[in-house]
C-alpha positions as CSV (number, residue, x, y, z in Angstrom):
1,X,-2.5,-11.4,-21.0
2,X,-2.3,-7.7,-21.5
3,X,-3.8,-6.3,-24.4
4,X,-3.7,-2.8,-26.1
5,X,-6.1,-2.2,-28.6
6,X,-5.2,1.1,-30.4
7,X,-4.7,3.1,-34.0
8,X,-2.1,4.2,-35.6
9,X,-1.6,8.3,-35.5
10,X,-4.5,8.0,-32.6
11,X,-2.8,10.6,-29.7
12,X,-4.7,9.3,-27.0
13,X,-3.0,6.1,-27.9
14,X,0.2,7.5,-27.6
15,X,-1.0,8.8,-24.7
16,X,-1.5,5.5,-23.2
17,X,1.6,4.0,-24.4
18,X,3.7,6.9,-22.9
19,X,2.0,6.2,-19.4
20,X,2.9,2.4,-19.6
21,X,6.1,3.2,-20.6
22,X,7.1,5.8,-17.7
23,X,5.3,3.9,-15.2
24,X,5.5,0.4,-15.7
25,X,7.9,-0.6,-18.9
26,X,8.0,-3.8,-17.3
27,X,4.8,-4.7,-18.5
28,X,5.2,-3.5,-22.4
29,X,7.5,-6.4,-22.8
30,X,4.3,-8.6,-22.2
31,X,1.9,-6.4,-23.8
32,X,-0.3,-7.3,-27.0
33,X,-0.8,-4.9,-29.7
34,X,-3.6,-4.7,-31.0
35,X,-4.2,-2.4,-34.0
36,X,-8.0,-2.1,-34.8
37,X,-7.7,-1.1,-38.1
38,X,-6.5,-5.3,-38.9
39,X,-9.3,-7.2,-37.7
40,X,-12.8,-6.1,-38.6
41,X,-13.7,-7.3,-35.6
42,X,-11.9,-5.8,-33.3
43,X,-12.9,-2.3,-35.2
44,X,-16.2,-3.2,-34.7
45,X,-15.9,-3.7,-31.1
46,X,-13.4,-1.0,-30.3
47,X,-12.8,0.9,-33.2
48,X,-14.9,3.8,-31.5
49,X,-13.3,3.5,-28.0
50,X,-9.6,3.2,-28.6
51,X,-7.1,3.3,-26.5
52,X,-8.7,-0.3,-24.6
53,X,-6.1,-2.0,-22.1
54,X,-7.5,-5.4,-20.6
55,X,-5.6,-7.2,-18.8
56,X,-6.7,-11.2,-18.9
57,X,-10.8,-10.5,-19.6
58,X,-10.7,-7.3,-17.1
59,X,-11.2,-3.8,-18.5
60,X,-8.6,-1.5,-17.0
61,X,-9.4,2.0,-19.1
62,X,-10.8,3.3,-22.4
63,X,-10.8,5.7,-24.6
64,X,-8.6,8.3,-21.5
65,X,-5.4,7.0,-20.4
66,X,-6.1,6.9,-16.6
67,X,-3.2,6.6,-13.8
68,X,-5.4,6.1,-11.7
69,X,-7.2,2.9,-13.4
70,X,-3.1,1.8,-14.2
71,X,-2.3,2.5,-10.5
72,X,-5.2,-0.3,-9.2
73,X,-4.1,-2.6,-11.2
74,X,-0.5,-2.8,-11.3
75,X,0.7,-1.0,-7.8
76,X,2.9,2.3,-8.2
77,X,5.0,3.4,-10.8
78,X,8.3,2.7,-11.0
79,X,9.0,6.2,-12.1
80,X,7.0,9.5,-11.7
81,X,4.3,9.9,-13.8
């Protein structure tokens, strides 16, 4: 399971989203949003570090969207970042 925990008006977030989105669109039709600001615990535990992608119990980035950390997990974009 792919999971995005983010916050609403948050630009890294956006950030984030837009890199899924060009790169691997595939995977936001499986993806699991998360917004932080719902569920006291999941502010507690990532309210600070938002954007969080974890795919399954992996950490994949935080806080910087990373093509890099996107790229060895899910191979190569299927567009150019």
């Amino acid at each position: 399971m792919l999971k995005l925990f983010y916050r609403e008006g948050c630009h890294l977030c956006e950030d984030m989203i837009s890199l899924l989105h060009r790169g691997w669109p595939d995977r936001l039709a499986h993806l699991e949003w998360c917004d932080v600001d719902q569920n006291p615990q999941w502010k507690d535990e990532y309210g600070l570090r938002v954007p969080v992608l974890i795919l399954d119990q992996t950490l994949i980035c935080e806080l910087i969207p990373s093509a890099e950390a996107l790229i060895s997990h899910f191979g190569a974009p299927q567009n150019p970042l």
